[in-house]
matplotlib code that plots the C-alpha trace (Angstrom):
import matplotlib.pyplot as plt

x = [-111.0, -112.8, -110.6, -112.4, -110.3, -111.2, -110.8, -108.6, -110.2, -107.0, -108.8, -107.8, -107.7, -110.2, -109.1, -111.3, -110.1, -112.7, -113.7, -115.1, -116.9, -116.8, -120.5, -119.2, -116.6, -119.5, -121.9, -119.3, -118.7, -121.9, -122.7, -119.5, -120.8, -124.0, -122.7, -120.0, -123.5, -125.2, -122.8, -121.7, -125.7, -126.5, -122.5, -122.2, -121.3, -121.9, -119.1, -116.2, -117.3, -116.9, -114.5, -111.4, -112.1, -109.5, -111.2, -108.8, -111.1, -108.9, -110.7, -108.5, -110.0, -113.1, -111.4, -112.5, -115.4, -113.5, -110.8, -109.7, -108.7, -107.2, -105.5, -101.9, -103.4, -106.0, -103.1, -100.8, -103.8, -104.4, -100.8, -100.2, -103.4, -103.2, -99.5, -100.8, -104.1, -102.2, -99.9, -102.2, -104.6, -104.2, -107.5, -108.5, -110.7, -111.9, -115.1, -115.3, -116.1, -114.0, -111.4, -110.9, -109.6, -106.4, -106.5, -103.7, -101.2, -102.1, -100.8, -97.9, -97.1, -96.5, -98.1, -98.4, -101.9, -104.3, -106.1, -109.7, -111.0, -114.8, -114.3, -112.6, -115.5, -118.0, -116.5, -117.1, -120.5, -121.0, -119.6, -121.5, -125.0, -125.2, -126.2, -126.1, -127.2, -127.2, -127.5, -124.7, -124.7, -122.7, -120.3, -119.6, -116.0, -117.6, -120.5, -118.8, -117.0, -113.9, -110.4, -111.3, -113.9, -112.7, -115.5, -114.4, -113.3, -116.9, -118.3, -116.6, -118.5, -122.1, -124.0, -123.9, -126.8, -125.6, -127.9, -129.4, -128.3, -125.2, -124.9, -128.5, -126.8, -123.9, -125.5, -127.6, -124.6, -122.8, -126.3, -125.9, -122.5, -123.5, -126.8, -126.2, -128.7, -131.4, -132.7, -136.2, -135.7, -133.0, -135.0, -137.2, -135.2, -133.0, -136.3, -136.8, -133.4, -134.0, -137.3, -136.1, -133.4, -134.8, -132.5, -134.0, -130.8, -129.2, -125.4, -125.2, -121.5, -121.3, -121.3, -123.5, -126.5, -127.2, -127.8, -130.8, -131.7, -134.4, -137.0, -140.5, -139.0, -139.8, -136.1, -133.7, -131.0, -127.4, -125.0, -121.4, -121.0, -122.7, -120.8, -117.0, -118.7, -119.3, -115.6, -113.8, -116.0, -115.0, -110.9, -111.7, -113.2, -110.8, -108.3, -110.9, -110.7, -106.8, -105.5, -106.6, -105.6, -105.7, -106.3, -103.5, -103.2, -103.1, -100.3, -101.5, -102.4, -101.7]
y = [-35.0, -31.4, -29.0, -26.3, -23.6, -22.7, -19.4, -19.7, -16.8, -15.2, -13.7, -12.4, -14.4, -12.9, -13.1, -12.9, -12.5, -14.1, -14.9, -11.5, -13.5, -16.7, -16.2, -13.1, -14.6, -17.0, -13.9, -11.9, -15.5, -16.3, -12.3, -12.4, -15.5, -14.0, -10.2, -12.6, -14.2, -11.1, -9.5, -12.2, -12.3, -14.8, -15.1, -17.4, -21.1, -22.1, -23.3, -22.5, -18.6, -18.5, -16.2, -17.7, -17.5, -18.1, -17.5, -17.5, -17.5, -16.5, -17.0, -14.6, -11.4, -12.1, -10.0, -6.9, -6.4, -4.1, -3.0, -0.3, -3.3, -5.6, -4.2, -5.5, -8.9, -7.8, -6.3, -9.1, -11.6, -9.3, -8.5, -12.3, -12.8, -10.5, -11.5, -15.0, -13.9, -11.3, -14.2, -16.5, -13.4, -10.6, -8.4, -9.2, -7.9, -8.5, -9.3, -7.2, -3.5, -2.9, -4.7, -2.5, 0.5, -1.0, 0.2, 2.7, 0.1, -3.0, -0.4, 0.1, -3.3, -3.2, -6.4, -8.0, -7.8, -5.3, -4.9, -3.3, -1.4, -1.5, 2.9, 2.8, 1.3, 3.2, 6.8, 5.8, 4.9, 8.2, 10.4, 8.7, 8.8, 12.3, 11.3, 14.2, 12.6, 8.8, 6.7, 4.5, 1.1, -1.3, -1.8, 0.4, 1.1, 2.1, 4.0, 6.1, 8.1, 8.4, 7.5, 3.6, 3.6, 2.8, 5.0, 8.4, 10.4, 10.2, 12.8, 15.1, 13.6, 13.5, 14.0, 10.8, 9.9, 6.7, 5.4, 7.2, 3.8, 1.9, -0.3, -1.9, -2.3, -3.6, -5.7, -7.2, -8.0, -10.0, -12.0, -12.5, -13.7, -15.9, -17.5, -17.7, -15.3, -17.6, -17.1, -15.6, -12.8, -11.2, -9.7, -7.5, -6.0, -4.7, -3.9, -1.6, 0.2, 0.9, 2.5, 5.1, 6.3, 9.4, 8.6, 7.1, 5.2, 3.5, 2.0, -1.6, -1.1, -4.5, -7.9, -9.8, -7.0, -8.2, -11.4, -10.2, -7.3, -9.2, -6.7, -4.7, -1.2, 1.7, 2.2, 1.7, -0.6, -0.4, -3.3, -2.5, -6.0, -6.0, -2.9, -4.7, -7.7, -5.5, -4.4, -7.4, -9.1, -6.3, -6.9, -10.2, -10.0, -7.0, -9.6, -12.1, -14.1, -12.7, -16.3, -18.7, -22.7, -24.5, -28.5, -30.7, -32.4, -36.1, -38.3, -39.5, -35.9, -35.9]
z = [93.1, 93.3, 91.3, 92.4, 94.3, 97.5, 99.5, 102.4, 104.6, 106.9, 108.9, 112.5, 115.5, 118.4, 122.1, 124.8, 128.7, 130.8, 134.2, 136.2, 135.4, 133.4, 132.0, 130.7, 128.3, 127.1, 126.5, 124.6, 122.5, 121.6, 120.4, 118.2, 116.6, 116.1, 115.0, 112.4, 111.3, 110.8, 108.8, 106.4, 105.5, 102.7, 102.5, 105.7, 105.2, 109.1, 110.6, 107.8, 108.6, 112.4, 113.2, 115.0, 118.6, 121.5, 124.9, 128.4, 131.8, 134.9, 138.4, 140.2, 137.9, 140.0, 142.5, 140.3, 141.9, 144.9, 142.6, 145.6, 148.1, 145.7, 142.8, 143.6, 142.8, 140.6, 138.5, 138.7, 137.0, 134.5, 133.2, 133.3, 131.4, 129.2, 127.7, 127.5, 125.4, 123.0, 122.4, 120.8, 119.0, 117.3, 118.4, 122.2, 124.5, 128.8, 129.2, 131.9, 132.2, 135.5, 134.4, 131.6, 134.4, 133.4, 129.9, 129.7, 132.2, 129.2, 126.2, 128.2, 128.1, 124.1, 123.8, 120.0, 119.8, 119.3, 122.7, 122.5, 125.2, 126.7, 127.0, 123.5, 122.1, 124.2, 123.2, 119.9, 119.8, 121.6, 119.2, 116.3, 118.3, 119.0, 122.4, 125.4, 128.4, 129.1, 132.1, 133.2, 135.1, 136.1, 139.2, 142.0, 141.0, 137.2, 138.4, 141.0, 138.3, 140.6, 140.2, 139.9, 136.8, 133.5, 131.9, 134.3, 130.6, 129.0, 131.6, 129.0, 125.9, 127.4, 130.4, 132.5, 135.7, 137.6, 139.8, 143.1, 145.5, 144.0, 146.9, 145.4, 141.9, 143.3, 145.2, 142.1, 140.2, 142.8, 142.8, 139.1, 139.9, 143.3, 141.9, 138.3, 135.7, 135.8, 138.8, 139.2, 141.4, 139.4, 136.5, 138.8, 140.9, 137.9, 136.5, 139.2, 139.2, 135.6, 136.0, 138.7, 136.1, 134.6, 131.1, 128.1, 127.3, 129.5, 129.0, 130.7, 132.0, 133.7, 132.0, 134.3, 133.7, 129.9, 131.3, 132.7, 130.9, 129.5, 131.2, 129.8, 129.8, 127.5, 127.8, 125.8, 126.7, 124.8, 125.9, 126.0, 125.3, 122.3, 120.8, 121.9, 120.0, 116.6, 117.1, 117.3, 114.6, 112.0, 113.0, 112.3, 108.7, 107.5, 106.3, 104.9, 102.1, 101.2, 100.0, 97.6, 97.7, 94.5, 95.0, 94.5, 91.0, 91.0, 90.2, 86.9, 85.8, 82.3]

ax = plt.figure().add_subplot(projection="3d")
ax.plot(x, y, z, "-o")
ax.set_aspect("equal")
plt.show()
């Protein structure tokens, strides 16, 4: 028998609220497992240092996408969702910029878990890139700025240009959703709506755009995604390797 103790990492359990749309919970998945990777460096083992992953895709969020005509329902989904995911983790997050409008109505809830927001995490990076202007896209609701976009607040950390025609954005992302982000005419026409921003940097405030944000730009591109993925991963290793497990002697020990 291997006397050898072992570390028994505790680490925290990640949530992730999926299904506006379902590729979206996968994306914000597989960059969690790759930020873990990253960090851990020479450290990680493979599989015994994934973080602890508990993923829960609801169809009805898909609604999100006109937040103004359906949030009675919207909001019933989400509350439902959202006790079921901060019951099984202890840092969760949607994988879903609009979705993330109900921020301040989840924190009422005084749910168990620690629920990250897409603007939390956005504010953040902000303040800590000395940033002024940046250009903003994602979903009508987000990119109107108005009373139904989660990211409203930053207009007072930074100068913010949204697209000149939503309505093509808009309708780009419900193609991403309909036809799945393979298909060939995706890429250029987001190629195009990212050339006629006059920004440098440009946040992607909508799930389904870093699926096809695989573009020649000059650009830079900063995915929300990818920033809520550095988040959860560092709640997940803050408790790491707080327990050790010593092997069981055998019987005839002497």
């Amino acid at each position: 028998m291997d006397r050898t103790a072992r570390v028994a990492p505790c680490r925290a359990t990640i949530g992730i609220v999926a299904g506006s749309g379902p590729e979206a919970g996968i994306d914000l998945w597989a960059k969690i497992l790759r930020r873990n990777a990253a960090v851990l460096g020479p450290a990680f083992r493979g599989d015994l240092d994934a973080p602890r992953v508990v993923v829960l895709s609801e169809p009805q969020l898909g609604l999100s996408m006109d937040l103004a005509a359906n949030e009675g329902p919207v909001w019933d989904a989400m509350q439902s969702t959202a006790t079921r995911i901060a019951g099984q983790s202890d840092a969760w997050a949607i994988a879903c910029n609009t979705l993330n409008w109900f921020a301040p109505r989840i924190a009422s809830l005084g749910l168990p878990a620690e629920f990250v927001s897409f603007p939390g995490v956005v504010a953040d990076w902000i303040a800590s890139s000395g940033l002024r202007r940046i250009g903003l896209l994602g979903a009508a609701p987000v990119t109107e700025m108005g009373a139904w976009s989660a990211y409203r607040d930053l207009a007072g950390l930074v100068e913010i240009e949204t697209p000149a025609d939503r309505a093509v954005l808009q309708d780009l992302i419900h193609d991403v959703k309909r036809l799945g982000s393979a298909d060939p005419d995706l890429r250029p026409r987001f190629a195009r709506i990212v050339e006629a921003m006059q920004a440098e940097t440009l946040l992607l405030a909508c799930t389904e755009l870093p699926l096809i944000a695989d573009v020649s730009t000059s650009k830079t591109l900063v995915d929300v995604t990818d920033l809520v993925a550095d988040a959860l991963v560092a709640r997940s290793l803050a408790g790491r390797d707080c327990a050790v497990i010593k092997p069981a002697q055998q019987e005839n020990d002497v």
